[in-house]
C-alpha positions as CSV (number, residue, x, y, z in Angstrom):
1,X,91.2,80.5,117.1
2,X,90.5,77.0,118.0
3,X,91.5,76.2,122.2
4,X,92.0,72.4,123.8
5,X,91.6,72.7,127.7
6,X,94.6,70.5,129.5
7,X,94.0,70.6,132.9
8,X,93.9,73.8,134.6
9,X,95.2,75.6,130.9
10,X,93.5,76.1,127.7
11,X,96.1,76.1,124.7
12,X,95.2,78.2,122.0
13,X,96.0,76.0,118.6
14,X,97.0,78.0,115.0
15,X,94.4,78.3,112.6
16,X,94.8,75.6,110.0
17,X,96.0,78.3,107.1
18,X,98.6,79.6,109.1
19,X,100.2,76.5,109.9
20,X,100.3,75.6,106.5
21,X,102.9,78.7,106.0
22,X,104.4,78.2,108.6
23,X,105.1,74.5,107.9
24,X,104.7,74.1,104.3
25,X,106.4,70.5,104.2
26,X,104.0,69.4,106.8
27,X,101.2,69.7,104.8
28,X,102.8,69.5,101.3
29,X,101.2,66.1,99.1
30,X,103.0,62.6,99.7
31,X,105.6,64.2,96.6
32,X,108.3,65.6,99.6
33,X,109.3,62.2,100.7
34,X,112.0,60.0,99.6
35,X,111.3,56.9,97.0
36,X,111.5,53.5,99.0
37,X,114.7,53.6,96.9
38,X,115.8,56.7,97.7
39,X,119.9,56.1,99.5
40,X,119.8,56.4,102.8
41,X,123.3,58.5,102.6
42,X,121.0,61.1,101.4
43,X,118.6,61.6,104.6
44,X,121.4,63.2,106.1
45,X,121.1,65.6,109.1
46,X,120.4,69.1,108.7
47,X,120.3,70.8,112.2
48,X,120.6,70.5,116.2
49,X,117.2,70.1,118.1
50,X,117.1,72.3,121.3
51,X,113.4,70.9,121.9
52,X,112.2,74.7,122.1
53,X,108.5,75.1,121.4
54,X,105.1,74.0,122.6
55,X,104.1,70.5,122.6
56,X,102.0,71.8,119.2
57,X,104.8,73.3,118.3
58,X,107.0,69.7,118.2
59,X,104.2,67.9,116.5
60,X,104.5,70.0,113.1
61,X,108.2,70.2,113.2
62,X,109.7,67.2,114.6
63,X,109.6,64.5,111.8
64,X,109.4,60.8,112.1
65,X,111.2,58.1,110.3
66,X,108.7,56.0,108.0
67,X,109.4,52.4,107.6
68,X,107.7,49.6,106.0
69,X,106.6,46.2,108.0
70,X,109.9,45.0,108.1
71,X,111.5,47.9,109.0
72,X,113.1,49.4,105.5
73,X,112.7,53.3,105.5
74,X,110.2,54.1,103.3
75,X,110.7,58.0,103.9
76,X,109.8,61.1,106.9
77,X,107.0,63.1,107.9
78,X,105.9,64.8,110.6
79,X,104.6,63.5,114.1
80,X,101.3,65.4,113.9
81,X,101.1,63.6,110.3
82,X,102.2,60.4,112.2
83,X,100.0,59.6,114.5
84,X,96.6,61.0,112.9
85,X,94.1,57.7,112.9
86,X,91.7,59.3,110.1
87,X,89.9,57.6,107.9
88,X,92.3,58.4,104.9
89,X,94.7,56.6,106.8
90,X,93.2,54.7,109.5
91,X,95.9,53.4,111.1
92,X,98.3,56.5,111.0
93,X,102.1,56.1,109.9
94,X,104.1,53.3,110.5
95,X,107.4,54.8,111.9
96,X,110.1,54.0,114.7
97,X,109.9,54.7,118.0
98,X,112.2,54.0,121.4
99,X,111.5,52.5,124.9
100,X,113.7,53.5,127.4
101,X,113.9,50.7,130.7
102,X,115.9,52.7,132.9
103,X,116.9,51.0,136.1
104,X,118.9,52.1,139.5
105,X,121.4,49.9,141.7
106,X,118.9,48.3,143.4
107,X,116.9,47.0,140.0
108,X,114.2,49.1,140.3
109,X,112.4,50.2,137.3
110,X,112.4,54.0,136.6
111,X,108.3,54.9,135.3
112,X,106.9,58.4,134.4
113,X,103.6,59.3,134.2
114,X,102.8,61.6,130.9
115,X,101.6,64.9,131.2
116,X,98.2,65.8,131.5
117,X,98.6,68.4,128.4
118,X,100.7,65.8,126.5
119,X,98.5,65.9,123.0
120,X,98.7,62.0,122.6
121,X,98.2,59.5,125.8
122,X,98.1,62.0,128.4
123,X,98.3,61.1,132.2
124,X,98.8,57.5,131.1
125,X,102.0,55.7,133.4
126,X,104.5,53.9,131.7
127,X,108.5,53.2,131.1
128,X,111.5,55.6,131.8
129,X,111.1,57.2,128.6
130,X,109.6,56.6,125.0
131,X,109.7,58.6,121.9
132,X,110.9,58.8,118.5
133,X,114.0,59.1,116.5
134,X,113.9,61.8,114.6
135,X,115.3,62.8,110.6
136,X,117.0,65.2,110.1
137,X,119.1,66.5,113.2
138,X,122.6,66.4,113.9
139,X,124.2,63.7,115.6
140,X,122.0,61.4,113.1
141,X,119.7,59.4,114.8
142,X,118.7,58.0,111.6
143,X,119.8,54.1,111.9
144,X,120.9,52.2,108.7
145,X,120.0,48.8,107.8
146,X,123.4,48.0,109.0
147,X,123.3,49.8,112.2
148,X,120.6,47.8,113.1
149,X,121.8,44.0,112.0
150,X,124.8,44.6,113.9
151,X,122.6,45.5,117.1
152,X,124.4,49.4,117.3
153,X,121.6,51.1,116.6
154,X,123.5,54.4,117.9
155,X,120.6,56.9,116.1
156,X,117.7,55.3,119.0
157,X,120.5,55.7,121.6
158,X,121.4,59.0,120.7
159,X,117.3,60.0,120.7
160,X,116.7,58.3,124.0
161,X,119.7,60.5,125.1
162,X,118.2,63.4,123.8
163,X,114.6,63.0,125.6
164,X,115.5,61.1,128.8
165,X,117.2,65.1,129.2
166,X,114.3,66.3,127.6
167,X,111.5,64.8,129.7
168,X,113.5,64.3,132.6
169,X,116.8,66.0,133.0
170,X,119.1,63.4,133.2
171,X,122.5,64.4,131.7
172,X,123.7,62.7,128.9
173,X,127.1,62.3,131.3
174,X,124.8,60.1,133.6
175,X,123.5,57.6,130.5
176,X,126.4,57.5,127.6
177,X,125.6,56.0,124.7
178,X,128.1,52.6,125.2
179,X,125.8,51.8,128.4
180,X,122.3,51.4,126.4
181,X,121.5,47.5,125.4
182,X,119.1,46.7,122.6
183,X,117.5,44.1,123.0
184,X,114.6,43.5,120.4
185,X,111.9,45.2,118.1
186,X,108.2,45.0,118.4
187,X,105.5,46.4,115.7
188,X,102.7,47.4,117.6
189,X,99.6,49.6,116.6
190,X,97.1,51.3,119.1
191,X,94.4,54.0,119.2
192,X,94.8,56.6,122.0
193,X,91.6,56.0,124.2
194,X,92.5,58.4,126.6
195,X,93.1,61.7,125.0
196,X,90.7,65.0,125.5
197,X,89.3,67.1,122.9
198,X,90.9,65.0,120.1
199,X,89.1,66.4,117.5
200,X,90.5,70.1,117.8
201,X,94.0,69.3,117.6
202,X,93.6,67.4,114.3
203,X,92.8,63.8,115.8
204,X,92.1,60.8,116.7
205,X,95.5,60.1,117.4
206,X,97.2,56.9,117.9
207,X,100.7,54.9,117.9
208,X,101.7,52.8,115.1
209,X,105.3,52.2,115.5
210,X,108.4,49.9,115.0
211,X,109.5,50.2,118.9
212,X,113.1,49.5,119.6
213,X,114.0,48.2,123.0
214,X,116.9,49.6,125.2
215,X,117.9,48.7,128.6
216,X,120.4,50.9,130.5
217,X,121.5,50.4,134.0
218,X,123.9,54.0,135.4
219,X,127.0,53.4,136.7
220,X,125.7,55.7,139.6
221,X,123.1,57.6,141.2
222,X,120.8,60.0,138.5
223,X,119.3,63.1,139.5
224,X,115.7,64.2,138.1
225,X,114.0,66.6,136.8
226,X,111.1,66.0,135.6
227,X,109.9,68.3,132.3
228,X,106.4,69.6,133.8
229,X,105.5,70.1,130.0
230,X,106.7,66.1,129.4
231,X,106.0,64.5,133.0
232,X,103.4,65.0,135.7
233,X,104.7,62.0,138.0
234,X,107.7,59.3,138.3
235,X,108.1,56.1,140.8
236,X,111.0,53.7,141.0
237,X,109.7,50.6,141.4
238,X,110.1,46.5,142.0
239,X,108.6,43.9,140.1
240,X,106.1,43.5,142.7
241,X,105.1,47.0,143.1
242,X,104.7,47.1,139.2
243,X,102.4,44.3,139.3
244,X,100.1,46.5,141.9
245,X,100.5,49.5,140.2
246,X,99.2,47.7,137.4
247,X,96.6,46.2,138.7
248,X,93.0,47.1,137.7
249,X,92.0,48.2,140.7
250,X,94.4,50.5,140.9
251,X,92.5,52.7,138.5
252,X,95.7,54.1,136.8
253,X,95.9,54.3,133.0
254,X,99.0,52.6,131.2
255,X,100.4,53.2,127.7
256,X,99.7,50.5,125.4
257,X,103.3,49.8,124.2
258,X,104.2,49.6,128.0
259,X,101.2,46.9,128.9
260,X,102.3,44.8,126.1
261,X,106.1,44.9,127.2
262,X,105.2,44.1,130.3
263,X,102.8,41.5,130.0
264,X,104.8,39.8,126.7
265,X,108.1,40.1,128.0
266,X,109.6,42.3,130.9
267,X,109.4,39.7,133.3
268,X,111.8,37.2,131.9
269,X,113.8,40.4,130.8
270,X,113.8,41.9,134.7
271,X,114.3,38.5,136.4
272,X,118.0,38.0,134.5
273,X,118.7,41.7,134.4
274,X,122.6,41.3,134.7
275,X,122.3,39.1,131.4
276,X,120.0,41.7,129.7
277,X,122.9,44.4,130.2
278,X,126.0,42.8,130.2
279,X,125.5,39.5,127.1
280,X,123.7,38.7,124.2
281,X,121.6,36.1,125.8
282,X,117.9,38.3,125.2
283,X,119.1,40.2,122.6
284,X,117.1,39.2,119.1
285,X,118.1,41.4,116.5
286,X,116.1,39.5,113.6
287,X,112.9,39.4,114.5
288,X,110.4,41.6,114.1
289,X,107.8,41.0,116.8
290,X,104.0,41.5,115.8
291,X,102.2,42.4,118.6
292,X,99.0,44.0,117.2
């Protein structure tokens, strides 16, 4: 069988037939997904994730939402489908995605650094937590078109729930959905320049997603703990120490979503943070901002 070294480990990776039992839908033709008329009534949820697996495992099962350049769902597939940058499709899978800003009493930013065995952007530093909402579970974190003119969007607050416990452990308790403030979208596509050994776990890889922003500030102190699978490192940080951290010389690797939030817009966001939370004065829910 086929192995990918992360670290200190080697993973050993399915043969390609057995996957395809194993997850037919994953590799099933374009047929499986919904029309771009298909109801959304009828992606309904099917099943609680528990997050049980390896991080191969995750990337055949969990399945992404698919939407078009202005955001209509267009259908689901998997993340391993996702994020392949091949040349049949060059520039993967459009499909929505979350950023987590996570910030403590004193405004300081909550960061994580990913994994070293993470299969996409490994080691790379960036925001308290981003990943994807996901079709098919139960609570839905499929948002409707509604959901998201109205500024809700409870299916991205329920994922971000759901992974900042994940990745690392903070109770839902500790982050309820009410708290969470969306405050934009940004389409954004980007090659993964950093990961290992692409080629034996099906890549490249890369992120092409409709990322939906959400600022939370706890009502008290969080406790962590961190994933080890999800998370090799986190920092709270100020403005200033961000700027260091990010600083070339410092020789760390970022995520790209994360540099262009930061450069394009956290400053004005972090700099009137009681605003951000508390009114509407940042929050855009119409555009669509292309930041390819």
């Amino acid at each position: 069988a086929n192995t990918r070294r992360t670290g200190d480990r080697m993973q050993r990776l399915a043969p390609l037939a057995s996957l395809r039992r194993v997850f037919p839908r994953t590799f099933a033709s374009a047929g499986h997904l919904p029309s771009r008329t298909t109801p959304i009534a009828t992606m309904a949820s099917t099943s609680t994730w528990d997050g049980s697996g390896t991080q191969e495992d995750l990337m055949y099962r969990d399945e992404c939402i698919l939407v078009d350049e202005k955001d209509a769902i267009v259908g689901h597939d998997s993340k391993y489908a996702s994020h392949r940058f091949i040349p049949t499709q060059p520039r993967g899978k459009l499909h929505r995605a979350f950023s987590v800003f996570l910030f403590d009493k004193n405004d300081r930013l909550l960061l994580q650094q990913r994994a070293a065995s993470k299969i996409t952007f490994p080691s790379v530093w960036t925001n308290t937590c981003c990943s994807h909402p996901l079709y098919g579970y139960e609570p839905s974190e499929v948002d409707t078109e509604a959901d998201v003119k109205s500024g809700a969007v409870p299916g991205a607050k329920r994922a971000a729930i759901r992974k900042l416990k994940h990745e690392l452990g903070i109770e839902a308790a500790s982050v309820p959905l009410q708290k969470f403030k969306y405050l934009t979208r940004l389409h954004y596509c980007a090659a993964d320049a950093f990961a290992e050994n692409q080629e034996m776990a099906g890549g490249p890889w890369g992120e092409h997603e409709m990322d939906y922003i959400l600022f939370i500030k706890p009502d008290s102190e969080i406790k962590l703990e961190p994933n080890k699978e999800e998370v090799d490192d986190t920092r709270w940080v100020t403005k200033e120490e961000l700027r260091e951290m990010m600083d070339p010389k410092s020789g760390l690797r970022w995520s790209p979503w994360f540099r262009i939030i930061a450069e394009k817009f956290l400053d004005k966001w972090w700099a009137d943070l009681d605003n951000c939370l508390t009114t509407d004065k940042h929050v855009d829910l119409e555009t669509v901002h292309e930041v390819m």
